[in-house]
PDB file as gemmi writes it, atoms N, CA and C in Angstrom:
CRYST1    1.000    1.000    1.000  90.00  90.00  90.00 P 1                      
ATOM      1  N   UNK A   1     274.847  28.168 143.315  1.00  0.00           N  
ATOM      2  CA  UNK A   1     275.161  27.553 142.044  1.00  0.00           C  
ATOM      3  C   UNK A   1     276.641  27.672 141.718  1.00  0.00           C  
ATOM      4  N   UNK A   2     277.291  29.402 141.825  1.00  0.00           N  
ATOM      5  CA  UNK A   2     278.290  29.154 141.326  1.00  0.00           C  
ATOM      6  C   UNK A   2     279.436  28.639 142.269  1.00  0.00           C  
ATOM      7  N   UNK A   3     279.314  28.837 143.380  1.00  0.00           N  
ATOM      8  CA  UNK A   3     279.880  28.347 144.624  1.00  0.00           C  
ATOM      9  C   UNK A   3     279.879  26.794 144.558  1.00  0.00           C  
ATOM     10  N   UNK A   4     278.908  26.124 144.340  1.00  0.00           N  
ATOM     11  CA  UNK A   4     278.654  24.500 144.172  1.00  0.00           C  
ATOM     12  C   UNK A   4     279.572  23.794 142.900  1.00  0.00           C  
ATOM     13  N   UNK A   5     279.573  24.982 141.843  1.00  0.00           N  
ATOM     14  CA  UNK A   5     280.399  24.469 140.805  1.00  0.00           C  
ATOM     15  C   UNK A   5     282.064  24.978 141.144  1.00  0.00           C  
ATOM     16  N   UNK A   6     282.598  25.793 142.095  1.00  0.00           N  
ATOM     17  CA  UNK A   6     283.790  26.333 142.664  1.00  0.00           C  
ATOM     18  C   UNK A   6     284.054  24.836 143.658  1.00  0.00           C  
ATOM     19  N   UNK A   7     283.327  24.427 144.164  1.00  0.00           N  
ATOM     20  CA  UNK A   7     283.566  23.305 145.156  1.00  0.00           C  
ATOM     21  C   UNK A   7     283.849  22.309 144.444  1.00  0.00           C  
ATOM     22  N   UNK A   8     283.201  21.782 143.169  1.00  0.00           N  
ATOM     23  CA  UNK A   8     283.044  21.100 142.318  1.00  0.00           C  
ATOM     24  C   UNK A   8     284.721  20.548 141.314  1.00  0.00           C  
ATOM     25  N   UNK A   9     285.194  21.958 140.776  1.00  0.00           N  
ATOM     26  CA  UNK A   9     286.383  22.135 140.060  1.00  0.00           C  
ATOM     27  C   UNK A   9     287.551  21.804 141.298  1.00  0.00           C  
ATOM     28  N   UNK A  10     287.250  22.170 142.462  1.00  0.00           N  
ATOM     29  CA  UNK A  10     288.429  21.970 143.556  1.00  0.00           C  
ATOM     30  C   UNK A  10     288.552  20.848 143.480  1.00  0.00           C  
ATOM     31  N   UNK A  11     287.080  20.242 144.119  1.00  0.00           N  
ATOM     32  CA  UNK A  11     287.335  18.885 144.520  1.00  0.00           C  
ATOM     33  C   UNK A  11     288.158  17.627 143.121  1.00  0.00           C  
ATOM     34  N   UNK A  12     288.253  17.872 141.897  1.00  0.00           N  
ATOM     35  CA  UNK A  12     288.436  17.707 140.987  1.00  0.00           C  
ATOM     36  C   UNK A  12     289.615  17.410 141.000  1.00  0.00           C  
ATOM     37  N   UNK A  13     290.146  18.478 141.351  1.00  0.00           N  
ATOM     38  CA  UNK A  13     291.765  19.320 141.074  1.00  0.00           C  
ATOM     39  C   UNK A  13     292.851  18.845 142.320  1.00  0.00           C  
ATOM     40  N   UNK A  14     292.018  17.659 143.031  1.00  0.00           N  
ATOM     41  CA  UNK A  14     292.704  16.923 143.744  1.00  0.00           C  
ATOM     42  C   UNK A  14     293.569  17.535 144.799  1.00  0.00           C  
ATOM     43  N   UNK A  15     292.979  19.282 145.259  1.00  0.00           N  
ATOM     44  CA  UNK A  15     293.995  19.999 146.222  1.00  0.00           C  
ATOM     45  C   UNK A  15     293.726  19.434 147.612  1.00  0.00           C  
ATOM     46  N   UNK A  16     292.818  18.426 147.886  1.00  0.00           N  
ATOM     47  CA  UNK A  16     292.771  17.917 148.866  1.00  0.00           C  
ATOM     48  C   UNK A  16     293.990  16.905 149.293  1.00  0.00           C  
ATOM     49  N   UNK A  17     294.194  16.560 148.834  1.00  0.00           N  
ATOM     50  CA  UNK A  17     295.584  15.180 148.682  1.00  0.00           C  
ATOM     51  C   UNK A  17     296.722  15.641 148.893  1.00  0.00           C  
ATOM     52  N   UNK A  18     296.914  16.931 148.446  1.00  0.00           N  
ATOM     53  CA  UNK A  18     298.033  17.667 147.959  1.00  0.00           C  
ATOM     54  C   UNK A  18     298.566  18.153 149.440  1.00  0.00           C  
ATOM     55  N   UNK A  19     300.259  17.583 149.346  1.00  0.00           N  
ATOM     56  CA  UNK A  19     300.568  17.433 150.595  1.00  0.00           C  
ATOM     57  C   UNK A  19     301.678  18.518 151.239  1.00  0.00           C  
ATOM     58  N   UNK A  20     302.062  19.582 149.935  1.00  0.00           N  
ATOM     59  CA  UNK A  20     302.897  20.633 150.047  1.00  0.00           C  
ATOM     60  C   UNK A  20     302.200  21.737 150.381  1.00  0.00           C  
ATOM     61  N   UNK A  21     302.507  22.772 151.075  1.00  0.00           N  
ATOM     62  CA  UNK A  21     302.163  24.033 151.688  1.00  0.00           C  
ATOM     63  C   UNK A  21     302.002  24.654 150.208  1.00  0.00           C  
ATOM     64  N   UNK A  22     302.834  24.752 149.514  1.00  0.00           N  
ATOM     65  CA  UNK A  22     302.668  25.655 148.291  1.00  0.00           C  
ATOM     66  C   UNK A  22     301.581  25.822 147.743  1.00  0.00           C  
ATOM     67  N   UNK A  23     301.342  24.697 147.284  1.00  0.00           N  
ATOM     68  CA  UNK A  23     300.153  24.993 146.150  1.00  0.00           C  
ATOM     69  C   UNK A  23     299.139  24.702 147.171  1.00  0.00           C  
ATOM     70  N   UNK A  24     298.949  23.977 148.318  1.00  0.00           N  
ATOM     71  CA  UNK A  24     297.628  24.908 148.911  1.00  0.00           C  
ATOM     72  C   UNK A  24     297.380  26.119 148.570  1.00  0.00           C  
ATOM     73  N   UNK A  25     298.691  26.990 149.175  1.00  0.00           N  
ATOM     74  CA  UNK A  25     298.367  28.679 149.528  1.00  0.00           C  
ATOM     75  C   UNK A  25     298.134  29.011 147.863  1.00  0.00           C  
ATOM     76  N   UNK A  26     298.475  28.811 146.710  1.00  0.00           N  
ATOM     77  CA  UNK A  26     298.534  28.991 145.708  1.00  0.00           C  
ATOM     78  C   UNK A  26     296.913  28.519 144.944  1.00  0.00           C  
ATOM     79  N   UNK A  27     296.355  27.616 145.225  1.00  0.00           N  
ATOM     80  CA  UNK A  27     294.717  26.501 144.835  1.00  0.00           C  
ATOM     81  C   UNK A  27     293.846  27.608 146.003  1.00  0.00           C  
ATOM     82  N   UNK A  28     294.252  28.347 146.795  1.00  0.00           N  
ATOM     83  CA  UNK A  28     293.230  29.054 147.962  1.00  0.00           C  
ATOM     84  C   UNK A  28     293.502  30.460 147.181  1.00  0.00           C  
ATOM     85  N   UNK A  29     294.456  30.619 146.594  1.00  0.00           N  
ATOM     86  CA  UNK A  29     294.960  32.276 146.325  1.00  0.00           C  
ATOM     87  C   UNK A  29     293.597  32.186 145.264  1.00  0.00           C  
ATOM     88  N   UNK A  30     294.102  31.362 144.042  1.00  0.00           N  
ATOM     89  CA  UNK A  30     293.467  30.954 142.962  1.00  0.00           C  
ATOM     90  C   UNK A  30     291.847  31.321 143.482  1.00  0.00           C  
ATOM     91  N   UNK A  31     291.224  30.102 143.929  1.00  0.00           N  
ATOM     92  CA  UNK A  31     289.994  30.254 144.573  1.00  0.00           C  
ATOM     93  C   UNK A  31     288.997  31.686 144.950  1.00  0.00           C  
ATOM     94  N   UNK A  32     289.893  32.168 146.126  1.00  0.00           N  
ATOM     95  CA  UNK A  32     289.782  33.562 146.680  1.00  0.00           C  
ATOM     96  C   UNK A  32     289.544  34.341 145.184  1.00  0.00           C  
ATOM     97  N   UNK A  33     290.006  34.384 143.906  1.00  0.00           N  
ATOM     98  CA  UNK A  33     290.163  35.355 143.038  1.00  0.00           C  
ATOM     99  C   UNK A  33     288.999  34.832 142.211  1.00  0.00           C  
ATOM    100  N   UNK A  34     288.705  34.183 141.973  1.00  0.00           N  
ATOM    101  CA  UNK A  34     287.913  33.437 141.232  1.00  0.00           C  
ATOM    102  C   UNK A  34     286.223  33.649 142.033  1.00  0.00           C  
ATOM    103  N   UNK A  35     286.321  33.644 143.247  1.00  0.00           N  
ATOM    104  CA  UNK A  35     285.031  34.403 144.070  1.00  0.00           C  
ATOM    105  C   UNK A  35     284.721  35.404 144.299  1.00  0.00           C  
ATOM    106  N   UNK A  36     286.129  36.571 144.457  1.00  0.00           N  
ATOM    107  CA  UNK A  36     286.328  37.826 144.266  1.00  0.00           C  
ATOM    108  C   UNK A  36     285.580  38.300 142.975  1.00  0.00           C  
ATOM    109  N   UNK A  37     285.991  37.706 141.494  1.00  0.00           N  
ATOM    110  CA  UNK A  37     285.879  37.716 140.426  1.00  0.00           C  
ATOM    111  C   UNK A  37     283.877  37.439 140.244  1.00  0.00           C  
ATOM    112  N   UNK A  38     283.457  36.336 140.693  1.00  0.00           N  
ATOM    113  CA  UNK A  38     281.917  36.145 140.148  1.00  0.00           C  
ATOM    114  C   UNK A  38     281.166  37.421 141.294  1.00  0.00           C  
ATOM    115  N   UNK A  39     281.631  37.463 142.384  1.00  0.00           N  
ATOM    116  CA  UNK A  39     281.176  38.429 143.333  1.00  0.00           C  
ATOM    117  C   UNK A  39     281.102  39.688 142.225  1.00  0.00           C  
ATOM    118  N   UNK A  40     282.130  39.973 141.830  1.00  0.00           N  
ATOM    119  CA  UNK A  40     282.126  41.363 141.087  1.00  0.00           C  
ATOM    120  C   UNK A  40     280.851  41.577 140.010  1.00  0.00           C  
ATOM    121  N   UNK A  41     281.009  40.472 138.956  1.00  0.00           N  
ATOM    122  CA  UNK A  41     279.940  40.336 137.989  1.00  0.00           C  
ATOM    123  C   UNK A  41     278.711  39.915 138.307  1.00  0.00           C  
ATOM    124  N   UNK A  42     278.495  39.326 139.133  1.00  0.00           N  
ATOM    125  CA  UNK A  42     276.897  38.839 139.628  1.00  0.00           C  
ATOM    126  C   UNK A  42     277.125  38.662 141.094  1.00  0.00           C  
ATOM    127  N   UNK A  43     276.283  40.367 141.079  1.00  0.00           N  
ATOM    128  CA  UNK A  43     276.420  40.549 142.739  1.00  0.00           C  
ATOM    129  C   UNK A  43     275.573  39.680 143.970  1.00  0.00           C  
ATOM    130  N   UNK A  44     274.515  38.762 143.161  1.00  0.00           N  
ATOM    131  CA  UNK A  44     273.614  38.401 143.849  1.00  0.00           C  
ATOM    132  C   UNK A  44     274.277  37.066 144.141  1.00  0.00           C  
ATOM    133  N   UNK A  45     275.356  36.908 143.590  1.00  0.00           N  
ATOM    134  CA  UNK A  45     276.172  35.587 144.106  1.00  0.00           C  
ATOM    135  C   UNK A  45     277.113  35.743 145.406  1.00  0.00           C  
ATOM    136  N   UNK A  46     277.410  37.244 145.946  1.00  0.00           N  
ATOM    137  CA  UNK A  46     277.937  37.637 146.431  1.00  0.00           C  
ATOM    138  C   UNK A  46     277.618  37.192 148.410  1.00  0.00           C  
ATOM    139  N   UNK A  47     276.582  36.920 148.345  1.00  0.00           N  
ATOM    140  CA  UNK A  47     276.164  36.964 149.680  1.00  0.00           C  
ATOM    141  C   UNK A  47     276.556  35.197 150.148  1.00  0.00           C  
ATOM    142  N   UNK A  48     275.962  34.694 148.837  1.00  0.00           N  
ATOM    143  CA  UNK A  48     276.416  33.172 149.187  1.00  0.00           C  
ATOM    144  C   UNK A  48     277.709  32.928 148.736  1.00  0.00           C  
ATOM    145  N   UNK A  49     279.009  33.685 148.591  1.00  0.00           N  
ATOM    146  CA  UNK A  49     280.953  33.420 148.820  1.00  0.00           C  
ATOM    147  C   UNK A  49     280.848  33.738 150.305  1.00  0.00           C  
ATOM    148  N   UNK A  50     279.725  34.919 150.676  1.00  0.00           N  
ATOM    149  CA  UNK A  50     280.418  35.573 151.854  1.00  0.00           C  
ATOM    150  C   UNK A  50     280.096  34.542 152.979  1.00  0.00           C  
ATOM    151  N   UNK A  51     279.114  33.809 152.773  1.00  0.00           N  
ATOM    152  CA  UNK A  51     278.350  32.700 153.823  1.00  0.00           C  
ATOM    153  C   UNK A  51     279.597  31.179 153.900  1.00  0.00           C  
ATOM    154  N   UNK A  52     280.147  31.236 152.221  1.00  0.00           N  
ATOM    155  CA  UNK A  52     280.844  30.123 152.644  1.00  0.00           C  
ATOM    156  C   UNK A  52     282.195  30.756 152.814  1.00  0.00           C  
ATOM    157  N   UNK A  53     283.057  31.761 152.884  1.00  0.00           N  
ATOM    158  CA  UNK A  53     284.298  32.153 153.119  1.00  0.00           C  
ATOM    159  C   UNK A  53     284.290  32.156 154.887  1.00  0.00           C  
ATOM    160  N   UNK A  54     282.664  32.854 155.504  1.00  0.00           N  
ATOM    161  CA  UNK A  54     282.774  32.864 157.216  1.00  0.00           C  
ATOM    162  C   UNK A  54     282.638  31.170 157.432  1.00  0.00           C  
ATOM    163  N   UNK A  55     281.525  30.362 156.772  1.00  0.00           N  
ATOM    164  CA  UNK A  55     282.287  28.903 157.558  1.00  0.00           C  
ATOM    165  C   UNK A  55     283.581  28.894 157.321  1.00  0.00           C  
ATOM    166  N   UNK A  56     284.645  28.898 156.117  1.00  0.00           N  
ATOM    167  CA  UNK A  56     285.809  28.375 156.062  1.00  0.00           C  
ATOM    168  C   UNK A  56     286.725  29.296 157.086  1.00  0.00           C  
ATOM    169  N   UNK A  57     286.469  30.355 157.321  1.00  0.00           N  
ATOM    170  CA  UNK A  57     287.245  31.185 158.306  1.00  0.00           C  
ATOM    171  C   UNK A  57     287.034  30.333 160.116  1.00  0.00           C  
ATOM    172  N   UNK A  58     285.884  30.479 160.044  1.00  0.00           N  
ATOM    173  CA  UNK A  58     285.332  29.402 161.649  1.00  0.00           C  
ATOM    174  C   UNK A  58     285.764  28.466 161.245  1.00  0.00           C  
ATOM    175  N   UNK A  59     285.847  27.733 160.428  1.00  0.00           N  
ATOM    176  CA  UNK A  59     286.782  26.103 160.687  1.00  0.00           C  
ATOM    177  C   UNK A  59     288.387  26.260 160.977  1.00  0.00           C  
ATOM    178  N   UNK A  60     288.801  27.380 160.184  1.00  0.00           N  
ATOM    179  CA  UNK A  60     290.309  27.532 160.448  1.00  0.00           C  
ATOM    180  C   UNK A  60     290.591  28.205 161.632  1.00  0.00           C  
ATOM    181  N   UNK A  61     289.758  28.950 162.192  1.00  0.00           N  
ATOM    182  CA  UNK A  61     289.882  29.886 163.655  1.00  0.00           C  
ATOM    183  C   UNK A  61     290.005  28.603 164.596  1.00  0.00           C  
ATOM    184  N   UNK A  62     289.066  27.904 164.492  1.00  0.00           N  
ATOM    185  CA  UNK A  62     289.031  26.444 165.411  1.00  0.00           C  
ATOM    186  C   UNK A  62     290.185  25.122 165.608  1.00  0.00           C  
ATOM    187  N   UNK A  63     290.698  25.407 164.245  1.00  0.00           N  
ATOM    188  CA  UNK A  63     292.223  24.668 164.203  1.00  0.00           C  
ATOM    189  C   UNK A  63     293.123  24.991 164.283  1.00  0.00           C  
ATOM    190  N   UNK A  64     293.003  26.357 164.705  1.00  0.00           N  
ATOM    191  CA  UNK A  64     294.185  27.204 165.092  1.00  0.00           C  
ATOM    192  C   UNK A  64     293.998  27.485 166.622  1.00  0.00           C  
ATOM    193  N   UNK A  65     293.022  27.244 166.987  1.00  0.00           N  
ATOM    194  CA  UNK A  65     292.726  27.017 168.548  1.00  0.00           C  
ATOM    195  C   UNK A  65     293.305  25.827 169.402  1.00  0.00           C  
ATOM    196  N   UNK A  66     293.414  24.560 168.513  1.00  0.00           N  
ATOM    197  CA  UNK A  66     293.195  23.369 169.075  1.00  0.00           C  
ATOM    198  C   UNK A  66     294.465  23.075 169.088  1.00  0.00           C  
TER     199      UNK A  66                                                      
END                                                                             
């Protein structure tokens, strides 16, 4: 749920388009804290950041391969 609504506000926030290094690393810092953050308060959300942080880690391990 809260992960779906984290995907939700991104996709929104147009960091896909966004063509400077900066505010990537800055929209991912953001992100990261904001999952850190619901992880803390509702631990049972915790297992499903950790499920989608290892896909996003395996997609970037793989483009850093290629």
């Amino acid at each position: 749920m809260i992960v779906t609504r984290l995907f939700l506000l991104v996709a929104k926030a147009h960091i896909w388009k966004c063509r400077r290094g900066q505010d990537l690393i800055e929209y991912a810092l953001m992100a990261g804290f904001v999952a850190t953050a619901a992880s803390a308060i509702m631990p049972g959300v915790a297992s499903s950041i950790n499920i989608v942080f290892s896909k996003v880690n395996s997609v970037v391990i793989l483009a850093a391969s290629s």
